[in-house]
N, C-alpha and C positions, 0 to 999 in steps of 0.2 A: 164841896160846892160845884155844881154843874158849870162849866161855859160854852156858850156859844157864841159862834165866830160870826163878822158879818162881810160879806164881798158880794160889790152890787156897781152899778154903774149908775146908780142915784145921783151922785155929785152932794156937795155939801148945802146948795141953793135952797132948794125944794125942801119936801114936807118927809118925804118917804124912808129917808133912814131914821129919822127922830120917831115918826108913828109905828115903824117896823120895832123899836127897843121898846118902848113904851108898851106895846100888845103884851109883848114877852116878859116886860117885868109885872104884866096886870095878871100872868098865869103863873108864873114864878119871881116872887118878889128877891130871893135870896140867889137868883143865878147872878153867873159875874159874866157882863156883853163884852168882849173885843173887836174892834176895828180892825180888817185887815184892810180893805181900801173900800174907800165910796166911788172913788176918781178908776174905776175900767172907763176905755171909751166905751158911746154906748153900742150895745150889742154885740161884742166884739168877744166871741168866746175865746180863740186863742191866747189872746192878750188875759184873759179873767183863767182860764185853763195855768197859763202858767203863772202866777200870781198864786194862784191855791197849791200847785203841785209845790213852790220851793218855800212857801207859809207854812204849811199845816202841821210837816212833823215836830215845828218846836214847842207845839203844844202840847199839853200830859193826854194820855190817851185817855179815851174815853169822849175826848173835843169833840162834840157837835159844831159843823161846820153850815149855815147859808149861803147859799151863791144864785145871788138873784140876778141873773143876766137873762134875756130876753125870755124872760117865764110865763109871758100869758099863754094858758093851754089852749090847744086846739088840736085837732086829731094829728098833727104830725112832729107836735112837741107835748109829748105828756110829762109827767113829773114825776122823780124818782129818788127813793132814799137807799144809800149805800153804805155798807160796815165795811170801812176797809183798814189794813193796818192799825184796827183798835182804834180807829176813827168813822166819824158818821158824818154823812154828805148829804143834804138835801139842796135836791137843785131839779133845773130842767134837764128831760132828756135829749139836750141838743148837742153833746159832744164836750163838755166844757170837762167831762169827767176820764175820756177816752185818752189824754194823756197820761194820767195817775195810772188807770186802768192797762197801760199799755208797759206798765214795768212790773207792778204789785198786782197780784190777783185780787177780784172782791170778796170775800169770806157771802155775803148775800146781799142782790138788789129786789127791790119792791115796786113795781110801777104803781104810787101812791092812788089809792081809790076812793078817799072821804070826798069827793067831792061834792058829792048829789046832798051832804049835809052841810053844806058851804056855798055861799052866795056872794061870789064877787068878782071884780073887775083888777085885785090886786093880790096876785095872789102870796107875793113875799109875806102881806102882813096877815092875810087870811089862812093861807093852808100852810106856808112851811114854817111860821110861826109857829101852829097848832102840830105841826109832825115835829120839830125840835125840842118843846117841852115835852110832847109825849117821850120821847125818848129819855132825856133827861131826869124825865119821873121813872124811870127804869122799864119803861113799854117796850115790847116787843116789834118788831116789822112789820110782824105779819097782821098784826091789828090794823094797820094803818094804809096795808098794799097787798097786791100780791106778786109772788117771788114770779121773776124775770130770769134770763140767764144771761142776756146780750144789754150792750144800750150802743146806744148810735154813735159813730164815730166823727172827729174831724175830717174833715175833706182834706187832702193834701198836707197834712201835717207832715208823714216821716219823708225825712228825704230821699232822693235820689241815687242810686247808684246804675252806671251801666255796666254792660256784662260783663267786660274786662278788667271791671274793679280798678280804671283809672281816675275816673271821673267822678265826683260827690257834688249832686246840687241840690241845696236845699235853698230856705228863704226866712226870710224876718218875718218872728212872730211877736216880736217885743222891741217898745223902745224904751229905754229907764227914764226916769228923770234928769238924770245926765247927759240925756240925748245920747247915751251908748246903743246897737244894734245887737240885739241878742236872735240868735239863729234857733231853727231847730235840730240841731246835729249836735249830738253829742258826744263827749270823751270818748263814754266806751264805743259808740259805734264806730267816730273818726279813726281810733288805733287800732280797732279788728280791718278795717279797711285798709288801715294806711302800712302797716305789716313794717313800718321802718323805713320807709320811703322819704325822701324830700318829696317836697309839695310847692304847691302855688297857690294861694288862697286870693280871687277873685274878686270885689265887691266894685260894681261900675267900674271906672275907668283906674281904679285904685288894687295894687298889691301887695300882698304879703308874703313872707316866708320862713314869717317864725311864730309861734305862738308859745305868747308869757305863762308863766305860773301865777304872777301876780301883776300889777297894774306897774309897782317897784320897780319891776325887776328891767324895766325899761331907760333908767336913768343909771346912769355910770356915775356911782358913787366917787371915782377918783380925782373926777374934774371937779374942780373948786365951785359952790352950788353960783357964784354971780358969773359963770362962764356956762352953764350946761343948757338953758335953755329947751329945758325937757316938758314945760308946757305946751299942750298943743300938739305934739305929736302922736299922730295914729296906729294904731296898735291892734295884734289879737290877743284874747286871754279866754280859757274857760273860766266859766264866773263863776258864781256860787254853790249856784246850780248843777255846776257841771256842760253848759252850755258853750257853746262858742260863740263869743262876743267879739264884733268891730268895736274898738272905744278908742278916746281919744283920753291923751295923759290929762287928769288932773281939767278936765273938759268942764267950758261954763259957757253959754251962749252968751253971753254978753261981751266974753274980754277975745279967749281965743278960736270959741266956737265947740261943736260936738263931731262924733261920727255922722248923725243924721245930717245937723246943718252942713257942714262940709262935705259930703258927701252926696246927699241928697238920697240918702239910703231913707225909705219908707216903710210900712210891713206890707208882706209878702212879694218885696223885690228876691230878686235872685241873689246868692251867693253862692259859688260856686271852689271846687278842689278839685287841683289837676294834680296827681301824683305820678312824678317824674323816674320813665324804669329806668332803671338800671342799666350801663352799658356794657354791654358780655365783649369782653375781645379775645381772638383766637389766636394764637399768637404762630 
């Protein structure tokens, strides 16, 4: 049985993810729909970018994936379908894919061309509909596009380094539901950088200088649990993802608060690593 994935910045409100499953069960009644989120802000490809990159592999290959985030075409966002990882992407070509794309090579992209036999003003339930079941029925790409080599990148997604490789700044592209701050620096880049170095980890007026394995690994098991008082304390940790996260222990906006609330960390603020050289003595 085929599935197809659906991540869209619809919201639950509206009509548009209910008539989006609806098309697709009228062309294949035995596919099975997954939800990965309706809730992207809207238009916000970073935030929908990594949502699909740390979703998609737990699905069985073959997953057709939708990402309807700002998809109405015009000549400077066409639409494009991707074989990646034994996975298939149909989305806009506005970057939402340039993160996947920027670790895993594409096996083939199509910049989708049925258009002139399609009529509309939607085109999640019109065209990528219609290029998800084709797939699913075992269609090929190139029926449906023609092959591309490049697609359009994020602006400013990879972070920063300067030449002396002291300094790493990168910036929030994600807030969780937690209200945690997830960056776009990642493990492997941090410790090709960081070579073993102490650090100082940045974010406003707030620093760090250690970063956890786990959210755990922050509470000192030894003190008795009505003494330790490890809610509410702010923390780094790579996430799931592999990301580096500001988060806050055990974080709830209502009692102790988050990284975002308490900090006033937003996306695309700064965060920043200073790595501390070493001091040579000559004796």
């Amino acid at each position: 049985m085929a599935i197809i994935t659906l991540t869209t910045d619809f919201g639950e409100k509206d009509h548009f993810a209910g008539a989006t499953k609806g098309a697709i069960y009228s062309e294949l009644p035995n596919v099975r729909i997954v939800d990965i989120s309706h809730s992207v802000s809207p238009f916000n490809i970073p935030e929908a970018a990594y949502i699909i990159q740390n979703a998609y592999r737990s699905f069985p290959k073959g997953t057709i994936h939708i990402i309807g985030i700002d998809s109405e075409i015009n000549q400077e966002n066409k639409h494009i379908a991707i074989k990646l990882d034994d996975h298939y992407f149909v989305c806009a070509n506005n970057g939402i894919m340039s993160m996947i794309c920027s670790e895993i090579a594409p096996e083939k992209i199509v910049e989708i061309n049925i258009h002139d036999k399609i009529q509309t003003s939607f085109p999640v339930l019109d065209v990528f509909v219609k290029v998800a079941c084709h797939i699913a029925r075992g269609g090929t790409l190139e029926v449906i596009g023609k092959t591309i080599d490049t697609i359009k990148p994020i602006k400013h997604i990879a972070p920063y380094v300067n030449d002396d490789k002291t300094q790493i700044i990168g910036s929030v592209i994600y807030i969780d539901n937690y209200g945690n701050v997830v960056t776009n620096i990642k493990r492997n880049f941090f410790e090709t950088i960081q070579k073993g170095r102490a650090f100082e980890i940045s974010a406003r007026s707030y620093k760090f200088k250690k970063i956890f394995n786990k959210y755990s690994d922050i509470v000192n098991f030894e003190i008795p649990e009505e003494k330790r008082h490890d809610e509410g304390k702010g923390m780094v940790v790579f996430n799931s993802g592999d990301f580096l996260e500001i988060a806050v222990y055990k974080s709830n906006t209502a009692t102790v608060g988050s990284a975002s609330s308490l900090m006033g960390m937003r996306i695309m603020d700064t965060v920043s690593i200073h790595f501390i050289k070493e001091e040579v003595y000559v004796g």
